[in-house]
N, C-alpha and C positions, 0 to 999 in steps of 0.2 A: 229662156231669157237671152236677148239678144247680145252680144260680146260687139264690143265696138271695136272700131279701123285702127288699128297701133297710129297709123299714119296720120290719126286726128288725132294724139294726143300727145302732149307738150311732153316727152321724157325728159327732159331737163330740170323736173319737177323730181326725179326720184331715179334713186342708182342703177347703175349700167345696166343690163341685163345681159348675163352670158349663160346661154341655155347649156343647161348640162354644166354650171359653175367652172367651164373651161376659161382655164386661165386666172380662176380668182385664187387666191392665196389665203387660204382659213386657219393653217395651224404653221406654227415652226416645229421642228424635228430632229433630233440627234438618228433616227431608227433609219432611212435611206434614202438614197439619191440616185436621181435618173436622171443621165445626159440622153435625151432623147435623139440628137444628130449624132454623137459619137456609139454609140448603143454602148452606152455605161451602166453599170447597176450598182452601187455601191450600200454593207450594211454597215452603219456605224464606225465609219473608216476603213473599211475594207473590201477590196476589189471583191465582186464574186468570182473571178478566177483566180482568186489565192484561195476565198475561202473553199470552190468546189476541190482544189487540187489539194487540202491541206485540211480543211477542218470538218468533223462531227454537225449532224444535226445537232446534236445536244451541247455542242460548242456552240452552234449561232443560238440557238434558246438560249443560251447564257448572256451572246453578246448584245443579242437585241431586250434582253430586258436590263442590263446592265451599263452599255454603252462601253465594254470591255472585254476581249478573252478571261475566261478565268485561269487559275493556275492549276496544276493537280488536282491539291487537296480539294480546293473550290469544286472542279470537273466531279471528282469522285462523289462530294456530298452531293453534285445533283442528280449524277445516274442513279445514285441510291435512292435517292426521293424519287424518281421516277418510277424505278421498279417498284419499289416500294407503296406507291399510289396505281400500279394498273387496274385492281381489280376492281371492278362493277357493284355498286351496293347491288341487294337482289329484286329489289323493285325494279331497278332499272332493268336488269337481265329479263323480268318477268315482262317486260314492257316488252321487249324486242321479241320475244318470243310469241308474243300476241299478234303480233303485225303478220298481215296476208302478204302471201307471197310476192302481191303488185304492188306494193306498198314503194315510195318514190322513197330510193334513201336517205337521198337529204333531208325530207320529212323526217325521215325517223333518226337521223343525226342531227337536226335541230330539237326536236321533242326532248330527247334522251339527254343529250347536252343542258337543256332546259331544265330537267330531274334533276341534275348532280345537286344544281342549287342546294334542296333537301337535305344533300346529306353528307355536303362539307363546311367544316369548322375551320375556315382557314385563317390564321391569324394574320396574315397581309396578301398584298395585291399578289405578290411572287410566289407565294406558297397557291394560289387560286390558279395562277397560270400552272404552275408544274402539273398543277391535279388535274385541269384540262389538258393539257401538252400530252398526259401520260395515259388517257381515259380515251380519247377520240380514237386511238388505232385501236382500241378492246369494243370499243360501240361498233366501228366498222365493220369489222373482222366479225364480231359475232352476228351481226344482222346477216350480213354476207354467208356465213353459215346454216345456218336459220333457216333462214327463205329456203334455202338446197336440200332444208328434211335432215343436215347433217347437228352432230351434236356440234357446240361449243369447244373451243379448244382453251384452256385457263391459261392466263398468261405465264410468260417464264418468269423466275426472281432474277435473271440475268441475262446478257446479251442487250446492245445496243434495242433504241425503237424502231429500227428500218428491220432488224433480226425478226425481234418479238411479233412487229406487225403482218410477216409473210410465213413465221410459224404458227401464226392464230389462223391466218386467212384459210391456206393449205395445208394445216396438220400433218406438216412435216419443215424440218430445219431446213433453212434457205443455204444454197452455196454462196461462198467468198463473194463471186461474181453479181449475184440478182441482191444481196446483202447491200452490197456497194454502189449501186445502179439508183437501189429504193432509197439510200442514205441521200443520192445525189439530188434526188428528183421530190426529198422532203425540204434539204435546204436550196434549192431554187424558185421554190415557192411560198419560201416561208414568210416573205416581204417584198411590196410591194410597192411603197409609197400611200399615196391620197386617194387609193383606188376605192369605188362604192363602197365595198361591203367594211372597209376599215373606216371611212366615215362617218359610214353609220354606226360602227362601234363608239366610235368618239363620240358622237351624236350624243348618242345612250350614255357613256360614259358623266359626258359635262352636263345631265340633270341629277347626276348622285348616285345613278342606278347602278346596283352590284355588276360585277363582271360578268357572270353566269348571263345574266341579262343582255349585257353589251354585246358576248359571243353568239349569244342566241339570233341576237340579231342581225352581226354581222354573217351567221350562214345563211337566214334568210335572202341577205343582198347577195349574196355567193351564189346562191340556188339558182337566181337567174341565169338563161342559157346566153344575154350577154355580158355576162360577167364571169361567171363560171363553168358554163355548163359548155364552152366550146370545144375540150378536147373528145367529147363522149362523142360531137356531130363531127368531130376528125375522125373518129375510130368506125363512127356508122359509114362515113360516107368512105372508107376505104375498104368495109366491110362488103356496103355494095359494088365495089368494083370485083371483090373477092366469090361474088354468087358465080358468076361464068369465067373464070378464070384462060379458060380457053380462046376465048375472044375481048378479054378483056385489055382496051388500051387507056393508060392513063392519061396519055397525052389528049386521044379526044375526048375522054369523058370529061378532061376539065375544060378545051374550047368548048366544048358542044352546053356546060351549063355557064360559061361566061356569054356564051353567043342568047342563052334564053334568061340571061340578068340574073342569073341564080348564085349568092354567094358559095366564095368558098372559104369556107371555113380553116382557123388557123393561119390567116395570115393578116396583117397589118394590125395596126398600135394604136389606139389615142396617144400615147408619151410616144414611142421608137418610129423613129424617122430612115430606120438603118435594120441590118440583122437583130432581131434581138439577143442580144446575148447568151441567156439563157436556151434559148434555141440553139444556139450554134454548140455548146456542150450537150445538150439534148443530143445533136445529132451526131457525135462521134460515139455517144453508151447508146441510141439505138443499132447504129452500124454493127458491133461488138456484138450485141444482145442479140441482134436480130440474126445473125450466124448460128451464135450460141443455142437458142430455142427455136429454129429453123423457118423464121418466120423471114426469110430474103426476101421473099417476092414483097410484103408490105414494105418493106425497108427499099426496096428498089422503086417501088409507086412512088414513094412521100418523095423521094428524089426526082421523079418524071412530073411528076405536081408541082413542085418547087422550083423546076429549070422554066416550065410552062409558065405558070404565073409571075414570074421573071420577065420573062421574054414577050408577054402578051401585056403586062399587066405592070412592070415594075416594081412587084411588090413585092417584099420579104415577109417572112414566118415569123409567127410571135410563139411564144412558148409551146401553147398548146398542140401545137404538129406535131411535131416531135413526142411528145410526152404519151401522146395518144397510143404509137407505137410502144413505146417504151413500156407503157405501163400492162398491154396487152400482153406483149413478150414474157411480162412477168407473172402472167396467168390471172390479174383482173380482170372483170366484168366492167363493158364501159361504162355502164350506169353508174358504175362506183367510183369513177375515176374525180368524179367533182368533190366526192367525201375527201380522195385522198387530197386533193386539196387544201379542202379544208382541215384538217388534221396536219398538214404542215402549217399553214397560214395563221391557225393559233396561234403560233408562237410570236407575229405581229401583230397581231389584234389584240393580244394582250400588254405586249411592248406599249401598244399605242395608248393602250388604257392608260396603265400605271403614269406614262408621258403627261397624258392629260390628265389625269387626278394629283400631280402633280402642283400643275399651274393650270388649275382650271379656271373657266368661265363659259357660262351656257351658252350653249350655239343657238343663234335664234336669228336667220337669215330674216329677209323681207322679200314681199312677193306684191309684184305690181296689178293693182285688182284694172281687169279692162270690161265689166260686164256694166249697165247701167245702174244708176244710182238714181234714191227716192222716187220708186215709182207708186203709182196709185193705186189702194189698195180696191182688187175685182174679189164681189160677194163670191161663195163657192159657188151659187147655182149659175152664177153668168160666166164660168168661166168656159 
């Protein structure tokens, strides 16, 4: 069917259109703010460099489903519910243990995520986020396993979720250092404003649908490699520099693929006009890190990358750079690194939920039809 000329058709009849809903304004929100020229990131009143330099992941779960720090007592009752919710009903364990070792994880971190539905009783919105918030680094960590031929590691009844989720992954207690690194790189990802995969949770949300549902779908929109999956093609595409290390220059390998139109991955923003923020703490704990676990030479490329695409390109790093190393240093598999994502960013997607089931109303945009209309019906055999 033939789609007709935008150019012959009177828009004035029907709302703006802005591809990719840039620039339209769909929800209000206490949960965050992005100055995209000043590279601001604010959650719920609070700078991300107070909260990286000063507070717990499990202190922003608080504040973003809350719109407050808690106090102690408040702190205390949630780590305990968290510990408390790690473990895996055993359908779910038997699910993961089923999956082929090529099995794409976010599949099987959307699926499994999907299951909990089954087999929680949550009595509100908050008690539903803590039991995802507390499940997602146990789904990781044990597929991560798994697939390796290695058994399961049970979670701990203690220690922080950055602790727990690199003693499940590698079957041994993390130091102070890589403890502190994962805590950073759970709360700087844990919100991010009106980004896909959180609208589409909202989406899901404002037709009534349970939460389990909304998160399921906002990993779906995460899975995408431009949404989420871009610091796995930061970590490949530094990996490829890392085959010949001998001959390996960073500086031409990133003219030589800006000169053949080939992205590079990791840098620039829809929102940040500027450094992003996040980045720029990203890159003082990969520097640190990357000493620490002897991985310099990656840590000195992303720097030769980043002066490059500067200087050719003007353009600054968004989160995923950085993270990419970061999270290698920390002995993930890059394929995983979209999970860990995801498993911080719960704790928005949930925020966002509880927000809109608050003051809800169903999202139901309009879509401008440009194909013809009342055409004449052809028999099947003439067509």
């Amino acid at each position: 069917m033939a789609k007709q000329n935008l150019e012959n058709i009177d828009l004035s009849e029907y709302p703006h259109i802005n591809k990719g809903l840039e620039g339209i304004v769909a929800f209000s929100t206490t949960k965050s703010f992005i100055d995209g020229q000043k590279g601001e990131l604010i959650y719920s009143g609070y700078n991300i460099d107070t909260l990286a330099e000063n507070a717990t992941f499990e202190e922003v779960c608080f504040l973003l489903w809350n719109d407050r720090l808690p106090n102690k007592k408040e702190l205390d009752e949630l780590n305990d519910k968290m510990v408390g919710q790690r473990k895996l009903p055993q359908p779910v364990i038997n699910y993961i243990k089923s999956t082929n070792k090529q099995a794409e994880p976010m599949a099987v971190l959307r699926t499994a995520v999907s299951m909990l539905a089954d087999f929680e009783d949550s009595s509100s919105n908050t008690d539903a986020a803590i039991a995802m918030a507390a499940q997602m680094p146990t789904i990781v960590a044990a597929f991560a396993r798994s697939r390796d031929g290695k058994e399961m590691v049970e979670p701990l009844d203690e220690g922080s979720t950055a602790f727990n989720f690199l003693y499940m992954l590698n079957g041994e207690k993390p130091g102070e250092q890589a403890e502190k690194t994962m805590d950073l790189c759970l709360i700087l990802h844990a919100e991010h404003g009106m980004n896909a995969s959180t609208f589409t949770g909202r989406a899901i949300c404002s037709t009534q649908s349970d939460m389990f549902s909304a998160v399921t779908g906002a990993i779906g929109a995460l899975k995408g490699p431009l949404h989420g999956g871009a610091n796995t093609q930061v970590m490949n595409m530094l990996l490829e520099l890392e085959e010949d290390p001998d001959t390996a220059d960073p500086v031409e390998f990133t003219k030589k693929k800006l000169s053949n139109k080939e992205k590079i991955m990791g840098f620039g923003h829809r929102v940040y006009k500027t450094f992003d923020p996040r980045a720029r703490l990203l890159r003082d704990m990969s520097k640190s890190l990357s000493e620490e676990t002897g991985h310099e030479t990656l840590y000195e490329w992303s720097e030769a990358i980043l002066k490059t695409m500067k200087d050719e390109k003007d353009i600054d790093p968004n989160v995923d750079f950085f993270s990419a190393t970061v999270y290698y240093s920390l002995g993930i598999k890059p394929d995983l690194f979209t999970c860990i994502f995801a498993m911080s960013r719960v704790s928005g997607w949930t925020a966002h939920y509880i927000e809109q089931d608050e003051n809800n109303r169903l999202v139901r945009p309009r879509a401008l039809y440009i194909a013809e209309k009342n055409l004449d019906w052809t028999p099947v055999e003439e067509r």
